[in-house]
C-alpha positions in Angstrom: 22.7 -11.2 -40.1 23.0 -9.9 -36.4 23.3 -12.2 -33.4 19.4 -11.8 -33.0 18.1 -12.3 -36.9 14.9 -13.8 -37.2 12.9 -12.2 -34.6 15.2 -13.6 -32.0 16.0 -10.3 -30.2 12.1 -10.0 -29.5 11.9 -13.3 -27.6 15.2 -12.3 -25.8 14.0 -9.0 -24.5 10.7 -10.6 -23.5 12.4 -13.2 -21.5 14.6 -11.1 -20.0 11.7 -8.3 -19.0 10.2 -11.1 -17.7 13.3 -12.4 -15.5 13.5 -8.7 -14.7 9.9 -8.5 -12.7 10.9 -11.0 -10.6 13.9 -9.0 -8.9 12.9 -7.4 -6.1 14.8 -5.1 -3.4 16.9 -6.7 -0.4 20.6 -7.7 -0.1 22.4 -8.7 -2.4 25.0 -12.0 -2.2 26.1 -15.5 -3.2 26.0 -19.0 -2.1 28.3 -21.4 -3.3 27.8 -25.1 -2.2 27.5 -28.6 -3.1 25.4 -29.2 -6.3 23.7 -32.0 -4.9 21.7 -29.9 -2.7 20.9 -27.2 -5.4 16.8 -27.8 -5.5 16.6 -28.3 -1.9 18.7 -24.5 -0.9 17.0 -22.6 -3.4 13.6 -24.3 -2.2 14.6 -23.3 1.9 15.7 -19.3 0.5 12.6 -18.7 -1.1 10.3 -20.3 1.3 9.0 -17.6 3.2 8.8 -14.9 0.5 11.2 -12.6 1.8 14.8 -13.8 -0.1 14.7 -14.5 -4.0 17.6 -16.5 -5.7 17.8 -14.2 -8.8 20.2 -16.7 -10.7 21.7 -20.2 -9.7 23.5 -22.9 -11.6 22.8 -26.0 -9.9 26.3 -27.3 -11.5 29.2 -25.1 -12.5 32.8 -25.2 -12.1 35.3 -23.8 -10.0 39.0 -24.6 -10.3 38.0 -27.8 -11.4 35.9 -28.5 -8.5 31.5 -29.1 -8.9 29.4 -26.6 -7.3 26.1 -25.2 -6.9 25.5 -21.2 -7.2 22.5 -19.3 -5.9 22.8 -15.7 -6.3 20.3 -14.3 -3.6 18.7 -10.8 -2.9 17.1 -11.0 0.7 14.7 -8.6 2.5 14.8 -10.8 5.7 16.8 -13.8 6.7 13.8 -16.3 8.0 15.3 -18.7 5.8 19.0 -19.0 7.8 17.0 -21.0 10.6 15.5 -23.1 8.3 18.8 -23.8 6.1 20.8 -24.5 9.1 18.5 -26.5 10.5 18.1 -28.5 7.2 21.9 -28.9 6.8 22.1 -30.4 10.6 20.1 -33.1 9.5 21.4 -33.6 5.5 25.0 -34.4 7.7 23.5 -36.5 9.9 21.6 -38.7 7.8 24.1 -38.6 4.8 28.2 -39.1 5.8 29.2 -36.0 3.6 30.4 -33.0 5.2 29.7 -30.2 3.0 29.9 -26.0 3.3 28.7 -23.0 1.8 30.7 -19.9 1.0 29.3 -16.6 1.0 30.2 -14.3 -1.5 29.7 -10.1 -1.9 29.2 -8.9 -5.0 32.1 -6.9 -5.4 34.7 -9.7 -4.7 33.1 -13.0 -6.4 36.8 -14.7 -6.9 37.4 -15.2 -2.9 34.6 -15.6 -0.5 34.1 -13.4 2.3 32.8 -16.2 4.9 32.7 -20.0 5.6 29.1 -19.9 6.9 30.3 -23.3 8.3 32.2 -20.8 11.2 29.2 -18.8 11.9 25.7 -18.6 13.9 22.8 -17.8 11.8 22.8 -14.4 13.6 26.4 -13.7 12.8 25.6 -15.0 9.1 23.0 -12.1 9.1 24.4 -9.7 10.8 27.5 -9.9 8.4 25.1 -9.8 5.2 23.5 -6.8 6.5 27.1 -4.6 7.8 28.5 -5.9 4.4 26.2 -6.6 1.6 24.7 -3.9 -0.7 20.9 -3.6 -0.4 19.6 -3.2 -4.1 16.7 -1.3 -5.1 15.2 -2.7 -8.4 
């Protein structure tokens, strides 16, 4: 017996056809950030329409450490303004500093910026020099 025996496969392929139609073109990255915050990000990203998290683990681990993951393909950035502004007010209502890391797909061990150290327009501006835009 294979690894997909009893009809398995079939529902496999189906499912992932079906994750496949939701991919869409845009730039391609990754977030990495605090886990408590999973729901709320991926909510803010795909808010508008224009930026899809394609896959994200609300918990994972990283050298030991908790984090959240949302792997995003953007048409437009809309969404930065909204997340910064979000995160202004999560820190000043909660007493728990936290980041996010952005990440290219072609080096997802280090990450290429502390978004923490950038504007929203710098954020974008980077994504756009540096990301690849993937046509699906």
């Amino acid at each position: 017996m294979g690894l997909f025996s009893f009809g398995q496969g079939d529902r496999l392929k189906k499912l992932m056809a079906a994750e496949a139609s939701v991919f869409f073109d845009g730039f391609q990255f990754s977030l990495k950030g605090s886990p408590r915050h999973y729901d709320d990000v991926k909510r803010i990203i795909e808010a508008n329409g224009g930026a899809k998290v394609w896959f994200g683990e609300a918990l994972a681990y990283e050298r030991g450490a908790g984090i959240a993951l949302w792997r995003v393909r953007a048409r437009n950035f809309n969404w930065l303004g909204p997340l910064y502004d979000w995160w202004v007010e999560m820190e000043r209502t909660e007493p728990v500093e936290f980041t996010f890391h952005l990440y290219l797909p072609d080096n997802l061990k280090y990450p290429a910026m502390n978004i923490r150290d950038h504007t929203n327009d710098e954020v974008e501006a980077f994504i756009r020099e540096s990301a690849p835009y993937v046509r699906e």
